[in-house]
PDB file of N, H, CA, C and O in Angstrom:
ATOM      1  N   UNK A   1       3.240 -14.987 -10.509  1.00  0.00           N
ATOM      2  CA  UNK A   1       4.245 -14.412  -9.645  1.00  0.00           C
ATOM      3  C   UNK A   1       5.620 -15.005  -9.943  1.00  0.00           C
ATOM      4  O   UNK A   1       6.688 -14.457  -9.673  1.00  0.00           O
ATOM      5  N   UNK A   2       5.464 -16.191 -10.533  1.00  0.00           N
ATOM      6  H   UNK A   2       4.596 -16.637 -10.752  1.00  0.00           H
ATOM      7  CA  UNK A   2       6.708 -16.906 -10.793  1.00  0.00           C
ATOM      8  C   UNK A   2       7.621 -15.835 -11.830  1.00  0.00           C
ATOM      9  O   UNK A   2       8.557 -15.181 -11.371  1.00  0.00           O
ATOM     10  N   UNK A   3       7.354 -15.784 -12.772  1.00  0.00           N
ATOM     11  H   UNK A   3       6.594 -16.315 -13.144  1.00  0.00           H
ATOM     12  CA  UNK A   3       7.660 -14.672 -13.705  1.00  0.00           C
ATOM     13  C   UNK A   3       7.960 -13.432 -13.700  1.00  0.00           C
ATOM     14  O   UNK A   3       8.756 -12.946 -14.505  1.00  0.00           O
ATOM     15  N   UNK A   4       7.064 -12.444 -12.346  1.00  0.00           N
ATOM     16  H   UNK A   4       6.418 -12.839 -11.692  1.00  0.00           H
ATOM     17  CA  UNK A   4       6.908 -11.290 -12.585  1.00  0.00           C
ATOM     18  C   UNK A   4       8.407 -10.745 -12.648  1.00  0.00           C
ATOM     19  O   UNK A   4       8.630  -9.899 -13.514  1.00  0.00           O
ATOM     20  N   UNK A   5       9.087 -11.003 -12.112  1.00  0.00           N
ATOM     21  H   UNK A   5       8.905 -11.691 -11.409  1.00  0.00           H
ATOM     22  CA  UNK A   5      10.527 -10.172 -11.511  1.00  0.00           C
ATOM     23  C   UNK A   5      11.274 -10.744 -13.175  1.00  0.00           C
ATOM     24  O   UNK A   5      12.216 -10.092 -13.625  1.00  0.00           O
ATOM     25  N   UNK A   6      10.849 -11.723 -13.796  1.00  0.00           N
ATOM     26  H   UNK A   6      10.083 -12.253 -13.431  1.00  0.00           H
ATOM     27  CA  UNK A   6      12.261 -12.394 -14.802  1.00  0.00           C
ATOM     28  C   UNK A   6      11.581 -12.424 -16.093  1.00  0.00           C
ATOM     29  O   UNK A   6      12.236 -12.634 -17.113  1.00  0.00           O
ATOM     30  N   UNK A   7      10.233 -12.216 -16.135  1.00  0.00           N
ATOM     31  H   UNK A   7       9.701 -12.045 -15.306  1.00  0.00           H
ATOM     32  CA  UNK A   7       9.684 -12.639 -17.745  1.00  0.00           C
ATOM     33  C   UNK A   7      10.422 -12.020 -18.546  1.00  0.00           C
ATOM     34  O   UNK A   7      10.885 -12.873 -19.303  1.00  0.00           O
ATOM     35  N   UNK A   8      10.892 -10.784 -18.883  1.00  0.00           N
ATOM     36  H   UNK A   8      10.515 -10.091 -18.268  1.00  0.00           H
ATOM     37  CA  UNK A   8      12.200 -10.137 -19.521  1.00  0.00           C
ATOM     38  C   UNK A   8      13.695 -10.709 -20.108  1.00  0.00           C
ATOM     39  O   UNK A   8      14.379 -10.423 -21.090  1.00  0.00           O
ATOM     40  N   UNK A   9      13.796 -11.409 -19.283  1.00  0.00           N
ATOM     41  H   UNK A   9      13.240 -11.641 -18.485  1.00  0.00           H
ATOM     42  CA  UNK A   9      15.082 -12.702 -18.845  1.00  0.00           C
ATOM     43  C   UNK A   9      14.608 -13.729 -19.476  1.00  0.00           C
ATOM     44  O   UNK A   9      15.107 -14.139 -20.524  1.00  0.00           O
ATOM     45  N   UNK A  10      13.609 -14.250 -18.918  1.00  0.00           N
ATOM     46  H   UNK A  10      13.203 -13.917 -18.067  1.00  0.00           H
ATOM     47  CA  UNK A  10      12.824 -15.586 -20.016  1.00  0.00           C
ATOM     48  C   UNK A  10      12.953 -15.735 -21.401  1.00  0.00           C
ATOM     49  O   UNK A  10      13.474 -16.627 -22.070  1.00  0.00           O
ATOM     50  N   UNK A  11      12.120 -14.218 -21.848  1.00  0.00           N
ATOM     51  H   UNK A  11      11.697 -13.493 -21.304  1.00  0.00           H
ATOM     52  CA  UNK A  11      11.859 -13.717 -22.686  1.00  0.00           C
ATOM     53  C   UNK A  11      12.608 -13.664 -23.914  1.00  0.00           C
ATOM     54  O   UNK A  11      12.210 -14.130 -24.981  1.00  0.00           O
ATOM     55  N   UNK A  12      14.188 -12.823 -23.647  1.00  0.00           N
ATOM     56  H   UNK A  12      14.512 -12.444 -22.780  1.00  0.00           H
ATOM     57  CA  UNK A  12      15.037 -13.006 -24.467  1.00  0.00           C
ATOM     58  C   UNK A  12      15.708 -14.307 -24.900  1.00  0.00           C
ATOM     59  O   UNK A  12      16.209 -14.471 -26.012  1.00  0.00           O
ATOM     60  N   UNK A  13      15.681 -15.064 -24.088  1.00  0.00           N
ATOM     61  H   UNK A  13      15.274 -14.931 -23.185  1.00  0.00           H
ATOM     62  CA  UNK A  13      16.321 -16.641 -24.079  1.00  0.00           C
ATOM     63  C   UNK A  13      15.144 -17.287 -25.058  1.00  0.00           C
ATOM     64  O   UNK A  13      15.537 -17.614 -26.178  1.00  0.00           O
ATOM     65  N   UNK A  14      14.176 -17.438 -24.847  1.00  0.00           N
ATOM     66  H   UNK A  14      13.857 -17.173 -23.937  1.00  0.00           H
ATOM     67  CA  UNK A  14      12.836 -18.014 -25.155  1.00  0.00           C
ATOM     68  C   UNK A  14      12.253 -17.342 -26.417  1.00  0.00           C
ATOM     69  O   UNK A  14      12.003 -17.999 -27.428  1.00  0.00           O
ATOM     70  N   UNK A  15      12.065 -16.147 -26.335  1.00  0.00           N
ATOM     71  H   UNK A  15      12.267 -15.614 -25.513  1.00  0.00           H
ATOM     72  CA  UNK A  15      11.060 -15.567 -27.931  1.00  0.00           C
ATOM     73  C   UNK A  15      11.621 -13.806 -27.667  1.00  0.00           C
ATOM     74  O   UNK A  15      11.461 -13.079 -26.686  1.00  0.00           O
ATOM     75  N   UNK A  16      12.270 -13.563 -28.907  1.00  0.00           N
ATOM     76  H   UNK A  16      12.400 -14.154 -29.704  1.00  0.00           H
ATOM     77  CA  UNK A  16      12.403 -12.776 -29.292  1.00  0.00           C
ATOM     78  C   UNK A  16      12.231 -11.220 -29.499  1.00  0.00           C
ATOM     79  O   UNK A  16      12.947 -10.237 -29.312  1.00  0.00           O
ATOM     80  N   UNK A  17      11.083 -11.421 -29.921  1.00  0.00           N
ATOM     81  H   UNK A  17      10.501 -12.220 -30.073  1.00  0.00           H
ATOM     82  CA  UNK A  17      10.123 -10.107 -29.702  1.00  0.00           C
ATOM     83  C   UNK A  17       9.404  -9.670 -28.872  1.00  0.00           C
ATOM     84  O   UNK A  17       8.419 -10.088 -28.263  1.00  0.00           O
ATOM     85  N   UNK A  18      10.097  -8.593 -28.892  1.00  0.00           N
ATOM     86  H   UNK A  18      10.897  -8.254 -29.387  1.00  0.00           H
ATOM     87  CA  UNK A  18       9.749  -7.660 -27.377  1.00  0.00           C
ATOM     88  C   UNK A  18       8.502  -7.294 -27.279  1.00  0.00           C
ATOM     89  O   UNK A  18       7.890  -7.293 -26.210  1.00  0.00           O
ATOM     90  N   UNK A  19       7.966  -6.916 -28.498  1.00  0.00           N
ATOM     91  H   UNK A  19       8.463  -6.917 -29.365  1.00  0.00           H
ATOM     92  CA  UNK A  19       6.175  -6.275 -28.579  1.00  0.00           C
ATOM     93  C   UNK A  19       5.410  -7.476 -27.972  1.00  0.00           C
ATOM     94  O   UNK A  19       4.298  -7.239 -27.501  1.00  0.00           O
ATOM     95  N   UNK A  20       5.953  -8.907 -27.929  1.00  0.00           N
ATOM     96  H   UNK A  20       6.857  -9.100 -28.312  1.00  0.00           H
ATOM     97  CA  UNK A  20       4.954  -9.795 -27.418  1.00  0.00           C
ATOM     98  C   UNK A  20       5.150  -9.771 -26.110  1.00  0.00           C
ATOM     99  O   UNK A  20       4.190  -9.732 -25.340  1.00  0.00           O
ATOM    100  N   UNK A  21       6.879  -9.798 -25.529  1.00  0.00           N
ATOM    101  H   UNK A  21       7.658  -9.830 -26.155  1.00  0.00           H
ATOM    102  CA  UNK A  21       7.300  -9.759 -24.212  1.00  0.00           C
ATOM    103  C   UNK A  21       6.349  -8.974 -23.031  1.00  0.00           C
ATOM    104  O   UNK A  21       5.807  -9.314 -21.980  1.00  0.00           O
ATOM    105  N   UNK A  22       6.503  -7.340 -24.075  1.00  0.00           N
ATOM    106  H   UNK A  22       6.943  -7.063 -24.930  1.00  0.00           H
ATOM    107  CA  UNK A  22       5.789  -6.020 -23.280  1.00  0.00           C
ATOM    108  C   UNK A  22       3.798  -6.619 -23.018  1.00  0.00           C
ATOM    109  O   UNK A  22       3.181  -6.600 -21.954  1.00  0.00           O
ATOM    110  N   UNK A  23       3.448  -6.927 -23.948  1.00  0.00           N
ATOM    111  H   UNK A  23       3.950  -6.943 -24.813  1.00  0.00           H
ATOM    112  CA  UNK A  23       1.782  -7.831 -24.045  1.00  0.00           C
ATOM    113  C   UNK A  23       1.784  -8.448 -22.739  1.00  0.00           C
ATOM    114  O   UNK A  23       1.331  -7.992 -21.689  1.00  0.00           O
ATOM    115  N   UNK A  24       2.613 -10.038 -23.051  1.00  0.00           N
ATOM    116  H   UNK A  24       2.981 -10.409 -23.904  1.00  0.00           H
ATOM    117  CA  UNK A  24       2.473 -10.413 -21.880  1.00  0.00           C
ATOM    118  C   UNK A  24       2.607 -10.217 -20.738  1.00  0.00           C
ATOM    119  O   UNK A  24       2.068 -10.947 -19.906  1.00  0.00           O
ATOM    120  N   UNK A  25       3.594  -8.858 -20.306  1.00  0.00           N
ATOM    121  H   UNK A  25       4.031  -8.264 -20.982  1.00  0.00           H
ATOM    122  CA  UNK A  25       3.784  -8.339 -19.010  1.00  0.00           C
ATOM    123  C   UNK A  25       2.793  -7.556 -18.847  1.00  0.00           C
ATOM    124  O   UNK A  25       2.274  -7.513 -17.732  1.00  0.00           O
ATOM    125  N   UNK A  26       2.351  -6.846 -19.781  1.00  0.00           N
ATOM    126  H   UNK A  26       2.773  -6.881 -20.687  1.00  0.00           H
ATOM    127  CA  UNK A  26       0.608  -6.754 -19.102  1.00  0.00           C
ATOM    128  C   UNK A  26      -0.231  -6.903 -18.874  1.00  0.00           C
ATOM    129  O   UNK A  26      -1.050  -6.221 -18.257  1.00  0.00           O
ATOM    130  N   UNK A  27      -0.262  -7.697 -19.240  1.00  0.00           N
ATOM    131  H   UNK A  27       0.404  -8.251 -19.740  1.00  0.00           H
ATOM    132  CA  UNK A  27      -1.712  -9.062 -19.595  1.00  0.00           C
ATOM    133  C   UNK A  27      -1.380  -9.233 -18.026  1.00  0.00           C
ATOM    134  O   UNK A  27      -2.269  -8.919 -17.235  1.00  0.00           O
ATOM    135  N   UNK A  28      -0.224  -9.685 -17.560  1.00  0.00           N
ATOM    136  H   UNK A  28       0.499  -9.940 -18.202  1.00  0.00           H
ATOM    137  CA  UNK A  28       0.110 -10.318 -15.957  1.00  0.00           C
ATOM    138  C   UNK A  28      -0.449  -9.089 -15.077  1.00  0.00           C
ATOM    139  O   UNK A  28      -1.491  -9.090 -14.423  1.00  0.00           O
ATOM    140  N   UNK A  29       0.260  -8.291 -15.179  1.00  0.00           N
ATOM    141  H   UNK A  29       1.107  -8.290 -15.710  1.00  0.00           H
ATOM    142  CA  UNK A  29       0.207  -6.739 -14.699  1.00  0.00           C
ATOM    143  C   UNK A  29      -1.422  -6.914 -14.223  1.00  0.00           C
ATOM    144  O   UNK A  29      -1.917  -7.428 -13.220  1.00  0.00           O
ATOM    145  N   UNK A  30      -1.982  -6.292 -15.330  1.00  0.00           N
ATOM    146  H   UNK A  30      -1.580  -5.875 -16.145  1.00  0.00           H
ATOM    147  CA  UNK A  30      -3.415  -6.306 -14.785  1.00  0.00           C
ATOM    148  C   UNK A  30      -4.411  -7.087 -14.432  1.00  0.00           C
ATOM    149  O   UNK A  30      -5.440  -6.715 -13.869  1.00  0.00           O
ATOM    150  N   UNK A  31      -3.943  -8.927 -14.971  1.00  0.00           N
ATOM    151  H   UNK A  31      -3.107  -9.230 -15.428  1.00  0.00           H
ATOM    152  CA  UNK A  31      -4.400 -10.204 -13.950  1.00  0.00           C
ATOM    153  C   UNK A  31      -4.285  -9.939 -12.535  1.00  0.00           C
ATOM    154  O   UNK A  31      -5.297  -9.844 -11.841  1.00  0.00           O
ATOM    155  N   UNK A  32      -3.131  -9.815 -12.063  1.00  0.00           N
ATOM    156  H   UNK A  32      -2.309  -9.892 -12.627  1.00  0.00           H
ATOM    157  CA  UNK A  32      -2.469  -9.781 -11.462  1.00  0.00           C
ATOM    158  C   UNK A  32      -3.531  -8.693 -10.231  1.00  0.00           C
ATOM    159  O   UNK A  32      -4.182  -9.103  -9.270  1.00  0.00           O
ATOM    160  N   UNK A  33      -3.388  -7.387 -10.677  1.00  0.00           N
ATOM    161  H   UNK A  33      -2.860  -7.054 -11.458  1.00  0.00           H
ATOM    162  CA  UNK A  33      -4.351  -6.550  -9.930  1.00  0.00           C
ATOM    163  C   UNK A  33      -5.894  -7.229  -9.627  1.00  0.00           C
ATOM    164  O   UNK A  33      -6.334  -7.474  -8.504  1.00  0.00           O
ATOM    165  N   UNK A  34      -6.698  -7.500 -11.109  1.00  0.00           N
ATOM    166  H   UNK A  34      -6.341  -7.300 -12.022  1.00  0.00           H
ATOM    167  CA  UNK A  34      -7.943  -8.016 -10.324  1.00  0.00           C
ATOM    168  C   UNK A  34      -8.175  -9.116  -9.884  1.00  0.00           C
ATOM    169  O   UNK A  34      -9.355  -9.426  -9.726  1.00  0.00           O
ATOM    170  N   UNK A  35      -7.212  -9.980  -9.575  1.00  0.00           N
ATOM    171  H   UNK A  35      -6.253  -9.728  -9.703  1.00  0.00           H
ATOM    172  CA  UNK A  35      -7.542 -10.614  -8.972  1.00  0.00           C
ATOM    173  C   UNK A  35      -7.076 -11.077  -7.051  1.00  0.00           C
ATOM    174  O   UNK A  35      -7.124 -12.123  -6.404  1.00  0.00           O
ATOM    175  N   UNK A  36      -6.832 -10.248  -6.870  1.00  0.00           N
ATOM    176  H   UNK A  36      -6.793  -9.398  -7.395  1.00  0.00           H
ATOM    177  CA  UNK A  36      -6.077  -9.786  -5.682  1.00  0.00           C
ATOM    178  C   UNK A  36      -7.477  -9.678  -4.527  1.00  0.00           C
ATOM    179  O   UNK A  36      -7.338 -10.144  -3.396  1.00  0.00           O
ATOM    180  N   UNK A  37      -8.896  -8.973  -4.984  1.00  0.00           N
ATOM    181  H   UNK A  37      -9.008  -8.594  -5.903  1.00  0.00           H
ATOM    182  CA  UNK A  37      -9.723  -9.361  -4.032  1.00  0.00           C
ATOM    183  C   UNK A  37     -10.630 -11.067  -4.336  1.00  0.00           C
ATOM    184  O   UNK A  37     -11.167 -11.705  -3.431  1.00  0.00           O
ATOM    185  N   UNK A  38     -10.604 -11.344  -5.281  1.00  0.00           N
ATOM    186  H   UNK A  38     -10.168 -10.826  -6.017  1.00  0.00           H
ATOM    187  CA  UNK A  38     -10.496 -13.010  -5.192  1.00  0.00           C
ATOM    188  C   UNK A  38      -9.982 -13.872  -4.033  1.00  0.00           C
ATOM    189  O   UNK A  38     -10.526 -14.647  -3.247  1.00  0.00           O
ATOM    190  N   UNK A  39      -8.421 -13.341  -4.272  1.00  0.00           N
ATOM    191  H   UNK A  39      -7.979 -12.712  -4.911  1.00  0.00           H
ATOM    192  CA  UNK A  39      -7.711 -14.091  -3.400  1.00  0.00           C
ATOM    193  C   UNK A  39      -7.646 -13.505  -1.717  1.00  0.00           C
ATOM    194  O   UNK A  39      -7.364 -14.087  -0.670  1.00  0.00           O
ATOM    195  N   UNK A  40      -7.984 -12.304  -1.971  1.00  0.00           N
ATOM    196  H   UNK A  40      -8.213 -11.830  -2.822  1.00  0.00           H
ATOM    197  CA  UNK A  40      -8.579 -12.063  -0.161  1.00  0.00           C
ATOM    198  C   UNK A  40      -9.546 -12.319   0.017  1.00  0.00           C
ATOM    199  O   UNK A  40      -9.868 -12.049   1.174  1.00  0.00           O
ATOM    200  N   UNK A  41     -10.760 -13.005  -0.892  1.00  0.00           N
ATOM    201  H   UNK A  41     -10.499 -13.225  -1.832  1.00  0.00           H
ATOM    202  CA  UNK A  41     -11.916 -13.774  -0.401  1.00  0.00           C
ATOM    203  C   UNK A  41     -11.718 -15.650   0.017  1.00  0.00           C
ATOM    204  O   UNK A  41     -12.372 -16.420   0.718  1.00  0.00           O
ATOM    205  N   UNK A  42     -10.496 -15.795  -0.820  1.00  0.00           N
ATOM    206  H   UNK A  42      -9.964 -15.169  -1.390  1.00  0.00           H
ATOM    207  CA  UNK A  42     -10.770 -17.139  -0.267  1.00  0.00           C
ATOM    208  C   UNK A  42      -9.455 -17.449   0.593  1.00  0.00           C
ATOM    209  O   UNK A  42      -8.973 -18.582   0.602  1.00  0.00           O
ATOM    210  N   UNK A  43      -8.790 -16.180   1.455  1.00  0.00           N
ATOM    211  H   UNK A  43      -9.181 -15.260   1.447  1.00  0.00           H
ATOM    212  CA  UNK A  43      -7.500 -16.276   2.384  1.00  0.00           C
ATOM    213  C   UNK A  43      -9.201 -16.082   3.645  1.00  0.00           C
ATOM    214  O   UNK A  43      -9.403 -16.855   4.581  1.00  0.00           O
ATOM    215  N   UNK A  44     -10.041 -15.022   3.318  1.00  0.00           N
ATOM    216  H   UNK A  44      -9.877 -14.394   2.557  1.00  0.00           H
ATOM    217  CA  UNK A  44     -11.033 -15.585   4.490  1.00  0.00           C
ATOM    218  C   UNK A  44     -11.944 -16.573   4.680  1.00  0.00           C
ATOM    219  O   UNK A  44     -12.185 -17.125   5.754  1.00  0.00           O
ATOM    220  N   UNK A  45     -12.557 -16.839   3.401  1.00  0.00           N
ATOM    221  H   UNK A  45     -12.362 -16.391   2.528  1.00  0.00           H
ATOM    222  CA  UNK A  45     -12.684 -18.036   3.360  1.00  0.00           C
ATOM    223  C   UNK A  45     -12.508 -19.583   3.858  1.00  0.00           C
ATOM    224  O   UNK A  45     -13.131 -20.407   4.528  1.00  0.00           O
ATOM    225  N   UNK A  46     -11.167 -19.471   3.060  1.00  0.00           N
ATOM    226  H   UNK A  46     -10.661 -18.802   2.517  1.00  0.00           H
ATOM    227  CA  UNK A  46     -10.102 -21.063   3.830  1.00  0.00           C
ATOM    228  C   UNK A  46      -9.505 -20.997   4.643  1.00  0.00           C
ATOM    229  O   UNK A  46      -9.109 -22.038   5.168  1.00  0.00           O
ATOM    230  N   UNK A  47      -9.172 -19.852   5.114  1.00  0.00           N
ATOM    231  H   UNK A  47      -9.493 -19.006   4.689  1.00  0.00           H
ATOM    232  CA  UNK A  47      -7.787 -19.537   5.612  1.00  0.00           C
ATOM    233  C   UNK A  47      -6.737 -19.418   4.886  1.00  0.00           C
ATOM    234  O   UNK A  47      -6.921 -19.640   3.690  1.00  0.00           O
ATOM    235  N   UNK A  48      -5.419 -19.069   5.289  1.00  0.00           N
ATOM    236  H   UNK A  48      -5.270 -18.888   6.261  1.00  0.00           H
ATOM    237  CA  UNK A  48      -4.190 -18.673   4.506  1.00  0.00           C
ATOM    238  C   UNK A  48      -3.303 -19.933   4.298  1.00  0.00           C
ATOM    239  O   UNK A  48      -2.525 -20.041   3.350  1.00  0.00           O
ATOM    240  N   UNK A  49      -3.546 -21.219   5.607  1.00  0.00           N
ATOM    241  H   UNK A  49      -4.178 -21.131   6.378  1.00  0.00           H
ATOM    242  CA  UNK A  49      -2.644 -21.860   4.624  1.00  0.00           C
ATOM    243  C   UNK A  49      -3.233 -22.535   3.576  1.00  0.00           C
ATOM    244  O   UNK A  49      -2.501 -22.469   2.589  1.00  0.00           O
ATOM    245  N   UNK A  50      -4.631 -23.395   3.294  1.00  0.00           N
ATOM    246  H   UNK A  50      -5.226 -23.448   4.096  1.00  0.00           H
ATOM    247  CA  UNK A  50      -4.912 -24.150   2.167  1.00  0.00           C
ATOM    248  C   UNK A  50      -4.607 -23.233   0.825  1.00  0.00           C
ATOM    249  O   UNK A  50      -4.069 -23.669  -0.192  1.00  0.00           O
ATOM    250  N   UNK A  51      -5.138 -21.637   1.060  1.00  0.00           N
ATOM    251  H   UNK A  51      -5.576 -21.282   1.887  1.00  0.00           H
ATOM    252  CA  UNK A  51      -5.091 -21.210   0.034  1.00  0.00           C
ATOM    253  C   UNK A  51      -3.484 -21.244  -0.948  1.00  0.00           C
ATOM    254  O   UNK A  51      -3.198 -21.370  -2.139  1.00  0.00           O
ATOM    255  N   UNK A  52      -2.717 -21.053   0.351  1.00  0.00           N
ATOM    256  H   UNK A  52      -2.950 -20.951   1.318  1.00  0.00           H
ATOM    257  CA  UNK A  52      -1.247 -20.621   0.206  1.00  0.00           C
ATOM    258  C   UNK A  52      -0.741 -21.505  -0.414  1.00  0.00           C
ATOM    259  O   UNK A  52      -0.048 -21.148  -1.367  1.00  0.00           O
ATOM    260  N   UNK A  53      -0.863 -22.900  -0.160  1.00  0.00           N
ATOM    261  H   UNK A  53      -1.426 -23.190   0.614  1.00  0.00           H
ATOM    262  CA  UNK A  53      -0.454 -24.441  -0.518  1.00  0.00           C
ATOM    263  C   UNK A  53      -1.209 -24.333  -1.878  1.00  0.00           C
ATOM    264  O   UNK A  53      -0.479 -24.827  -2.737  1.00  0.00           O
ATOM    265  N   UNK A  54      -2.631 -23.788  -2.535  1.00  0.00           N
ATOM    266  H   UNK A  54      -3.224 -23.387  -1.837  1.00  0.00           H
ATOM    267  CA  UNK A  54      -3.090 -24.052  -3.791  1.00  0.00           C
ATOM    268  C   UNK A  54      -2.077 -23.040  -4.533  1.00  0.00           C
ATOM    269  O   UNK A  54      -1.476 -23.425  -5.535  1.00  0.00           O
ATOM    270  N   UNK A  55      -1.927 -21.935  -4.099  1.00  0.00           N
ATOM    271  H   UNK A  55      -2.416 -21.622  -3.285  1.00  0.00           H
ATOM    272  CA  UNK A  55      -0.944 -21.293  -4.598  1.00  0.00           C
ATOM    273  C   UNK A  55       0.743 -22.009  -5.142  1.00  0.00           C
ATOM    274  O   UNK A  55       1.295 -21.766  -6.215  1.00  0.00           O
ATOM    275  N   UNK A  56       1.086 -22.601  -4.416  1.00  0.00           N
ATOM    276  H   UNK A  56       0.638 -22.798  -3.544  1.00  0.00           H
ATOM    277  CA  UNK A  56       2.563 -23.210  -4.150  1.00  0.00           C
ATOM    278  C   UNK A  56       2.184 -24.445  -5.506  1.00  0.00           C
ATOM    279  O   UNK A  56       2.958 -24.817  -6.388  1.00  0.00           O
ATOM    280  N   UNK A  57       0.948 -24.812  -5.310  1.00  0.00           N
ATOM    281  H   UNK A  57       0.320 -24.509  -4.594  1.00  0.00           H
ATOM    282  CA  UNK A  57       0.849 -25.925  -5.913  1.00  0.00           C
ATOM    283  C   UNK A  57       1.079 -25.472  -7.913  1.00  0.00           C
ATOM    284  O   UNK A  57       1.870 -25.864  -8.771  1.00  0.00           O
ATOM    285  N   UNK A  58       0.136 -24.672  -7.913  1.00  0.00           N
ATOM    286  H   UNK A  58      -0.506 -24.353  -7.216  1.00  0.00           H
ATOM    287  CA  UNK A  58      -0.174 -23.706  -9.197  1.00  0.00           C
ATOM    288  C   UNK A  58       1.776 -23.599  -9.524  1.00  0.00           C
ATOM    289  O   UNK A  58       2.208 -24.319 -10.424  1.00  0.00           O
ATOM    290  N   UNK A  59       2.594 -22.863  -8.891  1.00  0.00           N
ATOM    291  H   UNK A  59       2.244 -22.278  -8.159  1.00  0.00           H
ATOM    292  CA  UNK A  59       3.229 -22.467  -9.338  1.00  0.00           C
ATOM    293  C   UNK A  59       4.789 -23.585  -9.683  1.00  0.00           C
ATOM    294  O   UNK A  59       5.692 -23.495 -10.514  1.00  0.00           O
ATOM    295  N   UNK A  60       4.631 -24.108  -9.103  1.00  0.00           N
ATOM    296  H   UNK A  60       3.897 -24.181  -8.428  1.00  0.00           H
ATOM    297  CA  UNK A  60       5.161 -25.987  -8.968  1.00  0.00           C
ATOM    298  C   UNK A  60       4.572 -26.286 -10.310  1.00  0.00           C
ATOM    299  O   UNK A  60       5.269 -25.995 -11.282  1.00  0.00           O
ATOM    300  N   UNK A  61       3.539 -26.758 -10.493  1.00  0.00           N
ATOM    301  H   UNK A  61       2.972 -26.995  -9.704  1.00  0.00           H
ATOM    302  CA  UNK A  61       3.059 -27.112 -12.003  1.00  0.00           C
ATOM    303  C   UNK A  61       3.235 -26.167 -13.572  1.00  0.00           C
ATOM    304  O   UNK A  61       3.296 -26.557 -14.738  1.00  0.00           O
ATOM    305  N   UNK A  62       3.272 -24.992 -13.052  1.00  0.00           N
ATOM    306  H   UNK A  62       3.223 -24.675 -12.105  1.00  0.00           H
ATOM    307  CA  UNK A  62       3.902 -24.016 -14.014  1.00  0.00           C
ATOM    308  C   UNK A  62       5.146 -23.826 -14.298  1.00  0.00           C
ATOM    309  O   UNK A  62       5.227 -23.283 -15.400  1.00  0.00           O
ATOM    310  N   UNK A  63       6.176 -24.018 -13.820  1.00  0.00           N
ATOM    311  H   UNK A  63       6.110 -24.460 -12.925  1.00  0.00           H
ATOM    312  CA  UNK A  63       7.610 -24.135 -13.341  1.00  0.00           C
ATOM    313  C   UNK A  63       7.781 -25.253 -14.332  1.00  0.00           C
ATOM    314  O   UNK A  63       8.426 -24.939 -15.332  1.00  0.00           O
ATOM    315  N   UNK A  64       7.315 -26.563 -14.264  1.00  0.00           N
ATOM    316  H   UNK A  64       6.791 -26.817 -13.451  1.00  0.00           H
ATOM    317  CA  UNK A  64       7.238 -27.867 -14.410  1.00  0.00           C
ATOM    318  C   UNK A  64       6.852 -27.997 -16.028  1.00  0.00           C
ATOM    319  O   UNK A  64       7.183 -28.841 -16.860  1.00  0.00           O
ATOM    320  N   UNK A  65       6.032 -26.836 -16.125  1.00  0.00           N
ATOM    321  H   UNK A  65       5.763 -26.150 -15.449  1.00  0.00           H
ATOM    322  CA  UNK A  65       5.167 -26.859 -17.731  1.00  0.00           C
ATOM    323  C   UNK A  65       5.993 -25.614 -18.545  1.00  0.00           C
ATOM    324  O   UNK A  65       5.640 -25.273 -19.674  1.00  0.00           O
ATOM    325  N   UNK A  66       7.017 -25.041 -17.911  1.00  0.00           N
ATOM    326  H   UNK A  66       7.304 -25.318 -16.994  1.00  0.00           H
ATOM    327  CA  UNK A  66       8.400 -24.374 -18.385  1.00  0.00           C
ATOM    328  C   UNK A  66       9.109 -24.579 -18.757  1.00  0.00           C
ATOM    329  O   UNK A  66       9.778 -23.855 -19.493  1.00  0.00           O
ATOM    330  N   UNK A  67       9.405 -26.065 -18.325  1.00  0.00           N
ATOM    331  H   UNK A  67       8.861 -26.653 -17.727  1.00  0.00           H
ATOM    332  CA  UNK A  67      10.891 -26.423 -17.869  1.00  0.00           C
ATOM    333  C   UNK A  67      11.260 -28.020 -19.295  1.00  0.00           C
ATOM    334  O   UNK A  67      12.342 -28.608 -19.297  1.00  0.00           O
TER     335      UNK A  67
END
């Protein structure tokens, strides 16, 4: 999610070619979709905040492994 709105933006700054850019935005794209009832199994599961916080956490360490 960190990405979705800017990988484009990244992209050009970072690597060049667009044929890989367009890949990886779908590769996300359709991660992205299946795994959406995953994550409404373990928002009932845990509840919404632990899950929310593993979330926050994930994207904190990705940010971090960007940067």
């Amino acid at each position: 999610m960190l990405l979705a709105g800017n990988y484009k933006v990244y992209g050009l700054t970072r690597i060049p070619e667009d044929k890989f850019m367009t890949i990886v935005g779908s590769i996300g794209a359709i991660s992205n979709g299946c795994t959406r009832a995953f994550w409404a199994l373990l928002f009932d599961k845990f509840g919404f905040k632990r899950v929310y916080f593993a979330l926050i956490f994930v994207q904190v360490f990705s940010l971090l492994a960007l940067s």
